[in-house]
VOTORGU-511409 format. One record per residue (C-alpha): x, y, z; residue number from 0. Coordinates in pm, whole numbers, plus 32768, in hexadecimal, padded with zeros to 4 digits. Layout:
# residues N
<atom><px>X</px><py>Y</py><pz>Z</pz><seq>NUM</seq></atom>
...
***
This chain:
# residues 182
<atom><px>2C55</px><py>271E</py><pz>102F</pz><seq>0</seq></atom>
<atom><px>2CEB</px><py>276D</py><pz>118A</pz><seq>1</seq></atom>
<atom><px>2D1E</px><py>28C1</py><pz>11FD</pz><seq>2</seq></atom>
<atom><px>2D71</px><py>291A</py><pz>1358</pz><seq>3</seq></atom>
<atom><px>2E32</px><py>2A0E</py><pz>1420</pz><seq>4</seq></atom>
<atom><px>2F85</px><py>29C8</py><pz>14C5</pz><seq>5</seq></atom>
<atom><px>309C</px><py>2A5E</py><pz>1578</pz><seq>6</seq></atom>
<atom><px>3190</px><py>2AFE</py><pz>149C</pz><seq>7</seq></atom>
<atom><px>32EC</px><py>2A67</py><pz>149F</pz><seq>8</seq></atom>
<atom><px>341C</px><py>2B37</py><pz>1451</pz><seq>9</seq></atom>
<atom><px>342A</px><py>2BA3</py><pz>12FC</pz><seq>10</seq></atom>
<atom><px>3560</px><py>2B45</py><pz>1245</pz><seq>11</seq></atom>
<atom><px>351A</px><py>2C22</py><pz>10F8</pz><seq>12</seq></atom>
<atom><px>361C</px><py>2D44</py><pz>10D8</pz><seq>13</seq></atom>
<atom><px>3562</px><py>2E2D</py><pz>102E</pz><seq>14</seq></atom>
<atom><px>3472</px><py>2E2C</py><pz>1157</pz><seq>15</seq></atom>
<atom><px>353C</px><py>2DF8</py><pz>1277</pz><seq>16</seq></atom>
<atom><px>353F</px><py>2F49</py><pz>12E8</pz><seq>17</seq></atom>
<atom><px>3396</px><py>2F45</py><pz>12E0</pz><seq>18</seq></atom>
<atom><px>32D9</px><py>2F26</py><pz>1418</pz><seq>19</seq></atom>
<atom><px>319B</px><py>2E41</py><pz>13C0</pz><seq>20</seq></atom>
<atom><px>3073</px><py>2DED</py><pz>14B9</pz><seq>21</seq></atom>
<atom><px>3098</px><py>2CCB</py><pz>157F</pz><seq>22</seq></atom>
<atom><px>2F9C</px><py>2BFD</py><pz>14DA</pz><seq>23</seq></atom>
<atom><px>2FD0</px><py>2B81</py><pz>1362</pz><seq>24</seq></atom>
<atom><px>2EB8</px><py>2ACA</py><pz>12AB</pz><seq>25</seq></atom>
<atom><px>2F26</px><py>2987</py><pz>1201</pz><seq>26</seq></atom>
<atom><px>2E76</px><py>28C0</py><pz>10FB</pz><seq>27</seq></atom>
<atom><px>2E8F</px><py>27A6</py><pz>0FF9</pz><seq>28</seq></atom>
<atom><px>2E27</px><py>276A</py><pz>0EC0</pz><seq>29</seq></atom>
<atom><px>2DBE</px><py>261F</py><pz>0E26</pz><seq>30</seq></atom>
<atom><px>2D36</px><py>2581</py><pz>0CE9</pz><seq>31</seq></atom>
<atom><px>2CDB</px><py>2424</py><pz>0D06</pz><seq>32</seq></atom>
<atom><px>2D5A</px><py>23C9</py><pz>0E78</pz><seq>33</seq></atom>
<atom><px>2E9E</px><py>242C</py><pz>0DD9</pz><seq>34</seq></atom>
<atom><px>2F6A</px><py>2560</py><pz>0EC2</pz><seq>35</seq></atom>
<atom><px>3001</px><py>263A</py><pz>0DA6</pz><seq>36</seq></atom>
<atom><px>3082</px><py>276E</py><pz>0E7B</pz><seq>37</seq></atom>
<atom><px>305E</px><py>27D4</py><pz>1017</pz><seq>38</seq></atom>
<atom><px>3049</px><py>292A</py><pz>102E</pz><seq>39</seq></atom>
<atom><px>307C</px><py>2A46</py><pz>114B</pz><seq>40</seq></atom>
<atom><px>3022</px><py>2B95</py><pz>114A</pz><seq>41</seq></atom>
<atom><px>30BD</px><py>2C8B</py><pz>1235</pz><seq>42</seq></atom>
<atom><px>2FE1</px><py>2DF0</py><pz>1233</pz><seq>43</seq></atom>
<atom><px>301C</px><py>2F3D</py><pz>12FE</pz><seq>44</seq></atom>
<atom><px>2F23</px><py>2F8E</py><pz>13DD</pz><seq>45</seq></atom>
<atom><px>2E7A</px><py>30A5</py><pz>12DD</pz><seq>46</seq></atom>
<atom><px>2E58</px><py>2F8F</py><pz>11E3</pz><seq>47</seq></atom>
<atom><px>2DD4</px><py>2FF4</py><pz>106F</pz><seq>48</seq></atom>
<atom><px>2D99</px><py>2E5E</py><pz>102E</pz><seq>49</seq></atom>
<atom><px>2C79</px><py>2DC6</py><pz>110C</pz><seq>50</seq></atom>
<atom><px>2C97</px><py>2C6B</py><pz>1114</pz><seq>51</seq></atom>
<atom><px>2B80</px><py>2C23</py><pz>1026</pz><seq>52</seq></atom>
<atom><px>2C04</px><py>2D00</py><pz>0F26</pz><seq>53</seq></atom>
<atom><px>2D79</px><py>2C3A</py><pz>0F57</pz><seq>54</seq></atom>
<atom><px>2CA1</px><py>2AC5</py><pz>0F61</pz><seq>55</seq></atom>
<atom><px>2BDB</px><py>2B12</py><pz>0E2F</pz><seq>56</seq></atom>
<atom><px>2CE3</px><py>2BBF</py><pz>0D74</pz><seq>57</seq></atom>
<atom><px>2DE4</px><py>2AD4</py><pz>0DCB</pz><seq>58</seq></atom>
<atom><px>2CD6</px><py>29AD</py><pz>0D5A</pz><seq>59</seq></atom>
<atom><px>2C83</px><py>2A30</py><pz>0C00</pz><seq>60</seq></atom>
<atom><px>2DCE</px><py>2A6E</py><pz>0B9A</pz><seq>61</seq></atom>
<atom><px>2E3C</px><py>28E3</py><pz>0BF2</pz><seq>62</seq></atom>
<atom><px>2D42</px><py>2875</py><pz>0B54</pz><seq>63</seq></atom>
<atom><px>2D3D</px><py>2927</py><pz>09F6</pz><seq>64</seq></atom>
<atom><px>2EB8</px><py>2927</py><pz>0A01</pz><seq>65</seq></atom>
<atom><px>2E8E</px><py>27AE</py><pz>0A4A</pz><seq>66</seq></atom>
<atom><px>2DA0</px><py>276E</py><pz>0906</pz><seq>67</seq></atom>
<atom><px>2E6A</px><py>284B</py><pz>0813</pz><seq>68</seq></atom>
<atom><px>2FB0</px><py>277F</py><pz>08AE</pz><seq>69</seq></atom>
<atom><px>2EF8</px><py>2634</py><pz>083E</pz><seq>70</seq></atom>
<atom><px>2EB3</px><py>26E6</py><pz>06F1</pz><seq>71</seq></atom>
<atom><px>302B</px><py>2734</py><pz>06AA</pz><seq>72</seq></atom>
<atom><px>3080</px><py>25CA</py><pz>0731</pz><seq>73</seq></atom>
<atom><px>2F65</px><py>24ED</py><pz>0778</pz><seq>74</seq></atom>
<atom><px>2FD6</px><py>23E7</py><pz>0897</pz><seq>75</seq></atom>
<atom><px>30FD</px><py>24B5</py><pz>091F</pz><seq>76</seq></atom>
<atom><px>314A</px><py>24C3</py><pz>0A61</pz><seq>77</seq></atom>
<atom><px>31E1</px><py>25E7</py><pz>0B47</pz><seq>78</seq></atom>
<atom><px>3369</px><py>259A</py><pz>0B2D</pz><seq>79</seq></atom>
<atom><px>3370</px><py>2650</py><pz>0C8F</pz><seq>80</seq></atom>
<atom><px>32D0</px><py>25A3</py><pz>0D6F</pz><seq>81</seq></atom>
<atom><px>3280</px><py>25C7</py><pz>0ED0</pz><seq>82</seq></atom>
<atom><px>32CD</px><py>272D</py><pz>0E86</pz><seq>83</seq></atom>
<atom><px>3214</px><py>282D</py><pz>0F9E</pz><seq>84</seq></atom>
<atom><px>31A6</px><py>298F</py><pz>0F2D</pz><seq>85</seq></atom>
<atom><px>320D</px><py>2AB0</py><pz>100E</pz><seq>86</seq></atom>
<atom><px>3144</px><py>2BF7</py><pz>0FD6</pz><seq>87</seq></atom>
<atom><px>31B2</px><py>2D4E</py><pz>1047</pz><seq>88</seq></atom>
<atom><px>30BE</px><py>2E7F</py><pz>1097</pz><seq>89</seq></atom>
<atom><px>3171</px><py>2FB2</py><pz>10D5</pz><seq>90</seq></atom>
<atom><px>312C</px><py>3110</py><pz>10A1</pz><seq>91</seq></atom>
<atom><px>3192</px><py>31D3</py><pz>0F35</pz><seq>92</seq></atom>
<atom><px>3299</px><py>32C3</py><pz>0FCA</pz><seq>93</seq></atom>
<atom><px>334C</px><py>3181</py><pz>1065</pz><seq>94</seq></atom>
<atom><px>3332</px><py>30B7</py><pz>0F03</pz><seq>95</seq></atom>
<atom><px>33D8</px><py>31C1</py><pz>0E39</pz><seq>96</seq></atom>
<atom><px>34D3</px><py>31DE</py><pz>0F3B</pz><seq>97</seq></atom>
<atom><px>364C</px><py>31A4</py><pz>0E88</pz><seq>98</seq></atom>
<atom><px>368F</px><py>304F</py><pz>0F45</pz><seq>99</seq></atom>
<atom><px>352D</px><py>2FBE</py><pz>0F36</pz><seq>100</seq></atom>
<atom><px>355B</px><py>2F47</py><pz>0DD2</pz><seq>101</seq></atom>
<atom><px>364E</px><py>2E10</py><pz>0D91</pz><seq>102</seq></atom>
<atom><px>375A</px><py>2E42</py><pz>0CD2</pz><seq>103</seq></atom>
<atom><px>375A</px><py>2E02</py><pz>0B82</pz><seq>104</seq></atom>
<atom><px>35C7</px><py>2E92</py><pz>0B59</pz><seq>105</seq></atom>
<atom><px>354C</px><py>2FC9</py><pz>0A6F</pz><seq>106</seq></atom>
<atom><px>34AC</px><py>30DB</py><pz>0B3C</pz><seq>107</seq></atom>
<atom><px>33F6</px><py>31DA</py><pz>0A75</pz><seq>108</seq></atom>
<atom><px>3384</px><py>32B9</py><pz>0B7A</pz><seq>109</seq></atom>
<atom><px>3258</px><py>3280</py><pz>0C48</pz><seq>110</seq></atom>
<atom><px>3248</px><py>3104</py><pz>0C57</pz><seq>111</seq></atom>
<atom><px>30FE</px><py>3068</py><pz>0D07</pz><seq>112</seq></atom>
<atom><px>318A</px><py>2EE9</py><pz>0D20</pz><seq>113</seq></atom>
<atom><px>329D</px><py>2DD1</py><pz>0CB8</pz><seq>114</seq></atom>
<atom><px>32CA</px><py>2C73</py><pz>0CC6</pz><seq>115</seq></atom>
<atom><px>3410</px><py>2BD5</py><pz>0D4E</pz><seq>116</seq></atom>
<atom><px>346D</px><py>2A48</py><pz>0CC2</pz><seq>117</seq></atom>
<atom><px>3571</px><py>2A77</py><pz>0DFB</pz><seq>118</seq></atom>
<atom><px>3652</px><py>299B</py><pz>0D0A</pz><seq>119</seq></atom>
<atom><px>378B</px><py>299B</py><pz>0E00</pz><seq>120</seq></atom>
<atom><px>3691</px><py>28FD</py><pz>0EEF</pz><seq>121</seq></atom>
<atom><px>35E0</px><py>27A1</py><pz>0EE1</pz><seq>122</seq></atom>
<atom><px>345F</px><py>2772</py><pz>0EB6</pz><seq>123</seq></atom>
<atom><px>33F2</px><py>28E9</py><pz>0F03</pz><seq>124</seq></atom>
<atom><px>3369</px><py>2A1B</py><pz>0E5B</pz><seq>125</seq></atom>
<atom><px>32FF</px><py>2B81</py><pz>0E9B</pz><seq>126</seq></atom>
<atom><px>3208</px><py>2C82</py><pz>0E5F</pz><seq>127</seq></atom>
<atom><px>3219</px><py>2DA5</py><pz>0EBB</pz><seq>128</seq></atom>
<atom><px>3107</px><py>2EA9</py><pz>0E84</pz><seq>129</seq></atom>
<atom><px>308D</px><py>3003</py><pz>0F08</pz><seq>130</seq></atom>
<atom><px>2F19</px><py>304F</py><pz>0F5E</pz><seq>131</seq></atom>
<atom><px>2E62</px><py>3140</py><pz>0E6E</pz><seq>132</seq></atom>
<atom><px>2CE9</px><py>314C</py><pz>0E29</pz><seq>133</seq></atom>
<atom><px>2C32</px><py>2FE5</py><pz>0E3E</pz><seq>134</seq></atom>
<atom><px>2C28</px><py>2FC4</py><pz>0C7D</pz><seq>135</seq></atom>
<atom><px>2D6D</px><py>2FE2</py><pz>0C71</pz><seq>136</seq></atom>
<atom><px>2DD9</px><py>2F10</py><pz>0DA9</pz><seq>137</seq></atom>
<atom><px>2D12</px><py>2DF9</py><pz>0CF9</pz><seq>138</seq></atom>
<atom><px>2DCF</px><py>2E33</py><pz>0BA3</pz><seq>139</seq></atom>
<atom><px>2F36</px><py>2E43</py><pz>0C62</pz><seq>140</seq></atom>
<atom><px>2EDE</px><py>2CE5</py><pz>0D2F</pz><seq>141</seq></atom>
<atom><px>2E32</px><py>2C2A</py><pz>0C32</pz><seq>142</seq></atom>
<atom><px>2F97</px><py>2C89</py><pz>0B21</pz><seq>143</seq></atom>
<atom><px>30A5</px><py>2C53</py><pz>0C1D</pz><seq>144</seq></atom>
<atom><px>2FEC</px><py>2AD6</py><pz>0C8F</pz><seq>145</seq></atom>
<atom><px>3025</px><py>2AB8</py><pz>0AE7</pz><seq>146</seq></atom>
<atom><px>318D</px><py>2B16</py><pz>0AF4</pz><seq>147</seq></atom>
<atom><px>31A1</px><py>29F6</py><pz>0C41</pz><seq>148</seq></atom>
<atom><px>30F6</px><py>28E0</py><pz>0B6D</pz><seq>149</seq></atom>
<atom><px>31D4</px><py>293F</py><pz>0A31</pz><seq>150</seq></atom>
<atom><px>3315</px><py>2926</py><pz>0AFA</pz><seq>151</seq></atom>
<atom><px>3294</px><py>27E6</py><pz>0B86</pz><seq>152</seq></atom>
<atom><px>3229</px><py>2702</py><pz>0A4F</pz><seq>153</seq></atom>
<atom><px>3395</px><py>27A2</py><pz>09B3</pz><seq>154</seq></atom>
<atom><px>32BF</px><py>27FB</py><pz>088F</pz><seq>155</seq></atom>
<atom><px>33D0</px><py>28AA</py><pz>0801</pz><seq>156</seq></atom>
<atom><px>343F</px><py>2746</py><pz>0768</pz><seq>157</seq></atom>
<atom><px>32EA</px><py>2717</py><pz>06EA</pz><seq>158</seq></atom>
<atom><px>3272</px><py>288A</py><pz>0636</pz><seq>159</seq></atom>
<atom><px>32CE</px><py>29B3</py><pz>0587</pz><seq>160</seq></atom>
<atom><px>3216</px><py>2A83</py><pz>0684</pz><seq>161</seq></atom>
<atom><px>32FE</px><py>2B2F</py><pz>077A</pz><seq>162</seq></atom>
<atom><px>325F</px><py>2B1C</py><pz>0911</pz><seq>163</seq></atom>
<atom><px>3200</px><py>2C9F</py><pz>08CA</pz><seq>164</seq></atom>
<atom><px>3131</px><py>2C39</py><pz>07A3</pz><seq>165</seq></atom>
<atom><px>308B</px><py>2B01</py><pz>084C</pz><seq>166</seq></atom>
<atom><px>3035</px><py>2BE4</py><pz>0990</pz><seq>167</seq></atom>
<atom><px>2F9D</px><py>2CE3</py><pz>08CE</pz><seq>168</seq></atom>
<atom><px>2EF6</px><py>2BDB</py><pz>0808</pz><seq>169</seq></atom>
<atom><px>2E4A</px><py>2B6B</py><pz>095C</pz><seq>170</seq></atom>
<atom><px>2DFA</px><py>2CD8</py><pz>0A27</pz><seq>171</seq></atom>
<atom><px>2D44</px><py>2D2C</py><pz>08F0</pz><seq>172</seq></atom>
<atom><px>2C8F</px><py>2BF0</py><pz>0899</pz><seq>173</seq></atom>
<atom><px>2BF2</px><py>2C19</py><pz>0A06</pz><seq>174</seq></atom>
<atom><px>2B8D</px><py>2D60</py><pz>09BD</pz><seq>175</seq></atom>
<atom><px>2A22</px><py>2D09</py><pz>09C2</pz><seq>176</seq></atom>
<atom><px>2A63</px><py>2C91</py><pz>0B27</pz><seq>177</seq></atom>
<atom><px>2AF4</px><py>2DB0</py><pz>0B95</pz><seq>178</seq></atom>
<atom><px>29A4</px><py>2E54</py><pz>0C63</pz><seq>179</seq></atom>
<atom><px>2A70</px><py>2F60</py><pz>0D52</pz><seq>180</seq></atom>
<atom><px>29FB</px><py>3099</py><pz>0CAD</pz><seq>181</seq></atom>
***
């Protein structure tokens, strides 16, 4: 896997626009068999709750257990989205739970700690968006919004029963044992 850092372009996703980010974002890939399933970005403030390694490894496990249980549910299939990049979003709590930070159309309970964004109206991109909190739950937020990103882009909603919500949570806590941030 590749993973370097880049200059940050401008951001076209509304619900951050109005978020200053660092200059640098660190971009990555992800592969399983010399096959590109998702490029990724990640665009951090400069106080940043998700080290890199943390993001990497997080990001990693989730593919690849969401991967497996997606050739479980439908051995063979392929992602019916492809060429689609990953866009992920660190910002601080108070901004999240801000009133316009949320598309419209999602359920906000209160204090929420992350989301992930299909970005339907748009072609071949999707959002995360997540706040920092304590390094065990930072791993449990990445590793079950990459979940929601790999059930969006296999369409398994053609294929299962299981809703994206049920799937993620099927991953974050599958990787539990993983999860070494105490």
């Amino acid at each position: 896997m590749l993973y370097s850092l880049l200059l940050s372009s401008a951001l076209a996703y509304e619900p951050v626009k109005s978020v200053s980010f660092q200059d640098w974002v660190q971009t990555g890939s992800f592969k399983i068999d010399d096959l590109n399933l998702v490029q990724y970005s990640v665009y951090r403030l400069k106080n940043t709750g998700y080290p890199a390694d943390l993001l990497v490894r997080g990001f990693d496990l989730s593919s690849i257990q969401s991967v497996k249980k997606i050739n479980k549910i439908k051995p063979g299939l392929s992602p019916c989205k492809k060429g689609e990049k990953l866009e992920i979003f660190e910002i601080t709590s108070d901004q999240l739970n801000e009133d316009d930070m949320v598309p419209e159309g999602y359920f906000s309970s209160g204090n929420m700690l992350g989301y992930f964004d299909p970005r339907d109206s748009e072609i071949a991109i999707n959002s995360i968006v997540l706040t920092k909190n304590s390094e065990f739950i930072n791993f449990q937020i990445i590793t079950h919004e990459v979940a929601h990103h790999w059930y969006s882009s296999y369409c398994l909603e053609q294929y299962t029963e299981m809703t994206s919500e049920e799937f993620a949570q099927e991953i974050q806590f599958s990787l539990k044992e993983f999860n070494n941030y105490d």
